[in-house]
C-alpha positions in Angstrom: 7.7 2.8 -59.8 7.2 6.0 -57.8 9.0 9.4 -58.1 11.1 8.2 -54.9 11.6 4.9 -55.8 13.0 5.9 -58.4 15.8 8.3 -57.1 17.2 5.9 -54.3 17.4 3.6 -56.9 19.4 5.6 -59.4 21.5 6.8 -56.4 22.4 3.8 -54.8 25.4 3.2 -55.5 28.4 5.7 -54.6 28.9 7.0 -58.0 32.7 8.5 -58.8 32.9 12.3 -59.0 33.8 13.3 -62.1 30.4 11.3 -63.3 28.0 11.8 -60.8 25.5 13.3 -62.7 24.8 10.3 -64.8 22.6 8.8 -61.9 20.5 12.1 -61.9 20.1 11.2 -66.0 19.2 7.6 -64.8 16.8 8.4 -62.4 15.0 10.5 -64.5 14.8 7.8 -67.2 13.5 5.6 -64.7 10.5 8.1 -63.8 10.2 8.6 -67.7 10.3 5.1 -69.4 7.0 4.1 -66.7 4.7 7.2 -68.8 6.6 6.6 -72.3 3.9 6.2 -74.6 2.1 9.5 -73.4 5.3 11.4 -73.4 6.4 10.2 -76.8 2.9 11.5 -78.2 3.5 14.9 -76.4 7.1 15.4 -77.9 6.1 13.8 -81.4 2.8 14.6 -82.2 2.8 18.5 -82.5 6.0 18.5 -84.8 4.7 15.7 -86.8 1.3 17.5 -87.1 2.9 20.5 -88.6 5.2 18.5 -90.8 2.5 16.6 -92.7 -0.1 19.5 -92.1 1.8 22.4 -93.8 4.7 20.1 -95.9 1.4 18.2 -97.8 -0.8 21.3 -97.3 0.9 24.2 -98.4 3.6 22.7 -99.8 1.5 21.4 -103.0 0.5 25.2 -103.6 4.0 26.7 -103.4 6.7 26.1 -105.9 10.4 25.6 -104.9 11.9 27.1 -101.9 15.7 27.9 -102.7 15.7 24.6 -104.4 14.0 22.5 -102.2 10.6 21.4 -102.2 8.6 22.5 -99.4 8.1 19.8 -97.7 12.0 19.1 -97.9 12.6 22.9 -96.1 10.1 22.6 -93.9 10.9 19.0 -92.5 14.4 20.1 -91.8 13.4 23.5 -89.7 10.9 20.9 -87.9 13.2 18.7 -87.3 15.2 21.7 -85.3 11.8 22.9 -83.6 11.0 19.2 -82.7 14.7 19.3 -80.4 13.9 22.6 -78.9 10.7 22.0 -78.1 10.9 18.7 -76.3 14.7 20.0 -74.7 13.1 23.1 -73.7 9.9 21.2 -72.0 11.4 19.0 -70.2 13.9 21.6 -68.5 11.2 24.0 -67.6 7.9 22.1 -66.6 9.1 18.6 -65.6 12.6 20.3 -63.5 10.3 23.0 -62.2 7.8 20.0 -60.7 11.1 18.2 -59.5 12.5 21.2 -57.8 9.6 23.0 -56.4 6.8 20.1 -56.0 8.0 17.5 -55.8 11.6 18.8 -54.2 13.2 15.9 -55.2 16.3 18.1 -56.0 16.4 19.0 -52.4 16.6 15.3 -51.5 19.1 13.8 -54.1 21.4 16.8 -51.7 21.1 14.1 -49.2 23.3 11.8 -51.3 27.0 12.8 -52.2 25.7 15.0 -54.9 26.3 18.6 -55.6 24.1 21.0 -57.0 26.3 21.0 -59.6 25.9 16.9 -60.6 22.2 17.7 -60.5 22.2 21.0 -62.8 24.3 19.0 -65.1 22.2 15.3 -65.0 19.0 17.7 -65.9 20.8 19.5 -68.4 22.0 16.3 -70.2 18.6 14.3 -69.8 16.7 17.4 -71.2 19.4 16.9 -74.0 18.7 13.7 -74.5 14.8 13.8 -74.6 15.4 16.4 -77.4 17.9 14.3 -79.9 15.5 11.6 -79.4 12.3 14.0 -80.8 14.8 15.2 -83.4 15.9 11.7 -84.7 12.0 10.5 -84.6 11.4 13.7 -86.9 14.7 12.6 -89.1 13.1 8.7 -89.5 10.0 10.4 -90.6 12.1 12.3 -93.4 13.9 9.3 -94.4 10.3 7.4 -94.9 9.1 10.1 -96.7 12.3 10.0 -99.2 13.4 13.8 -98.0 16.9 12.8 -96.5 19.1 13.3 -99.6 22.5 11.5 -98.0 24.0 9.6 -94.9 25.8 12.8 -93.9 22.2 13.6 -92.5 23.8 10.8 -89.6 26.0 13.7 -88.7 22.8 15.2 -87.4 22.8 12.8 -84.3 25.6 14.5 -82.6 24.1 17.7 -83.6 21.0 17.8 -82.5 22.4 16.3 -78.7 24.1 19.9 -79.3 21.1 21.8 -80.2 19.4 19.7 -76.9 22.1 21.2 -74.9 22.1 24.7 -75.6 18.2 24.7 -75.3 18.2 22.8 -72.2 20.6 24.9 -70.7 18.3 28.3 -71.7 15.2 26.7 -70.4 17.2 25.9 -66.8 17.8 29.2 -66.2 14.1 30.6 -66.6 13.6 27.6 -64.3 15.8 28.6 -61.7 14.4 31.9 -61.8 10.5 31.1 -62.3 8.7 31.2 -58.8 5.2 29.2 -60.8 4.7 27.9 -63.9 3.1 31.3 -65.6 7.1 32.2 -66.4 7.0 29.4 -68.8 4.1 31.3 -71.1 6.2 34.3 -71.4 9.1 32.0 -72.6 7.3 30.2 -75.2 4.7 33.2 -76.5 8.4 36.0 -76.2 11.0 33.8 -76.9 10.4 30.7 -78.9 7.5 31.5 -81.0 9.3 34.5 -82.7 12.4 32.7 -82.2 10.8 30.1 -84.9 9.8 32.9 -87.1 12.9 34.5 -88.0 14.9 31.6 -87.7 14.4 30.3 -91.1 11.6 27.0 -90.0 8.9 28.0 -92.0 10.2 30.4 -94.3 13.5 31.8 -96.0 15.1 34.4 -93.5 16.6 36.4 -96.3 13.3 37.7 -96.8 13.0 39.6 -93.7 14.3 43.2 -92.8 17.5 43.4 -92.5 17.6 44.0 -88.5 15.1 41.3 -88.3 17.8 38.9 -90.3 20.8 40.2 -88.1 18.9 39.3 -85.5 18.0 35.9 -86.1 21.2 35.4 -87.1 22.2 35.4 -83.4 19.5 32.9 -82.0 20.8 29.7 -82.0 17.6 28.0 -83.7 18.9 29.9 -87.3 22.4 28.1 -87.1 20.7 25.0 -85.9 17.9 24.8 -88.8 21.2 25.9 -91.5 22.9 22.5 -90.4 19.8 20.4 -91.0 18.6 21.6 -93.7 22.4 21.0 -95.3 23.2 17.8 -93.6 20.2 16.2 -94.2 18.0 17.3 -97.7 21.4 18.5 -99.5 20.8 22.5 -99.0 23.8 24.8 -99.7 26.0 24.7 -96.3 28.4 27.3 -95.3 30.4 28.5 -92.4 30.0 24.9 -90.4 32.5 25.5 -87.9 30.8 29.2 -86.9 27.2 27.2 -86.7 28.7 24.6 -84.1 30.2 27.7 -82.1 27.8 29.6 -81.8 25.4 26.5 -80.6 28.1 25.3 -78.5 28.3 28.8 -76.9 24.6 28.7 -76.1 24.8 25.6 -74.6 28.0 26.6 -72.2 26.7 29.9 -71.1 23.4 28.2 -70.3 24.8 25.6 -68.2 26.8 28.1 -66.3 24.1 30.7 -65.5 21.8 27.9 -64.8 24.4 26.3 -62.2 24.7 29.5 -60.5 21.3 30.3 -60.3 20.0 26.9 -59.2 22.5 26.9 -56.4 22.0 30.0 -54.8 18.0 29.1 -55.0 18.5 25.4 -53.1 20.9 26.2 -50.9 19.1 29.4 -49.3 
């Protein structure tokens, strides 16, 4: 199935307003589920790669971590990284190819769609792709005996959460990117010492105090809190402020992004 094919599929049928932007989510899985095993391995491999590498490899010189194992604190800041990464990927290099390359944004215009259906469709599929890494990286745990409870189910939701506020960050460096060289500065400035402070790989408390504070404020620390509660039994506080403060993230994200996206396809 080609990239067109697939969009006058999905689009097809006159879709009611309020839920438009489900056939922009359905076209997209339609283009996705024809290069499935390569993307899985793409998405899967790198967080599974650190997981084993550094849970098996450090972890058996290192003792406890607040409690846990290593392994056990380091699979649940994973399983937050594996989200990001594969939300944040999919809303910056495959969007980018479909709004500047391929300009199959500009076409789906031709349907009764609104900029807005398609900001939101992207946003929700690069949601998606992300709760699906996350819940790979969660099975893993749960083979490896690391998921303490079924409140780690509550994670589900969650991570479509943490998708969304990701997603909705990466859009707007896509709407403002003019090549794909933005997308370094993203990864190498934003999420790289995003992970480090965040509390993936190591404790946060340990850091200096401005670095802690502002960690604290980066949606990956609140995220990586949750799963490391929900799902290997770590002390959780302050639930309600975690979900915020994601929920936040994801809102702002999905505004900005709107805004910017439509003033760059409708010049």
């Amino acid at each position: 199935m080609t990239d067109r094919d697939a969009t006058l599929g999905a689009l097809a049928q006159p879709p009611a307003d309020r839920f438009r932007f489900v056939h922009v989510v359905h076209r997209n899985y339609l283009v996705w589920r024809q290069l499935l095993g390569s993307a899985l391995v793409g998405h899967l491999a790198d967080p599974l790669l650190w997981l084993v590498g550094f849970g098996f490899g450090i972890g058996s010189l290192l003792p406890t971590v607040g409690g846990l194992t290593y392994l056990e604190f380091l699979g649940s800041g994973m399983l937050c990284y594996s989200v990001m990464n594969s939300a944040s990927f999919e809303a910056l290099y495959s969007a980018f190819t479909r709004l500047k390359h391929q300009r199959t944004w500009e076409g789906i215009l031709h349907a009764p769609m609104t900029v807005t259906d398609i900001v939101v469709g992207e946003w929700v599929w690069a949601a998606l792709k992300g709760a699906l890494s996350g819940a790979a990286i969660l099975l893993v745990m749960a083979g490896l005996g690391l998921v303490k409870s079924f409140a780690a189910l509550w994670l589900l939701p969650i991570m479509l959460l943490v998708g969304l506020a990701f997603s909705g960050i990466a859009l707007v460096v896509t709407a403002l990117a003019k090549s794909y060289d933005l997308f370094t500065y993203y990864f190498s400035l934003f999420v790289m010492p995003m992970m480090l402070v965040s509390g993936v790989f190591f404790p946060a408390e340990q850091l200096p105090a401005v670095v802690r504070i502002a960690g604290e404020l980066l949606p990956l620390s609140h995220a990586t809190a949750l799963a490391r509660g929900l799902a290997v039994g770590a002390p959780l506080d302050n639930v309600a402020m975690h979900l915020l403060v994601i929920a936040i993230y994801a809102a702002l994200g999905l505004v900005f992004a709107n805004n910017l996206i439509g003033k760059r396809l409708t010049k």
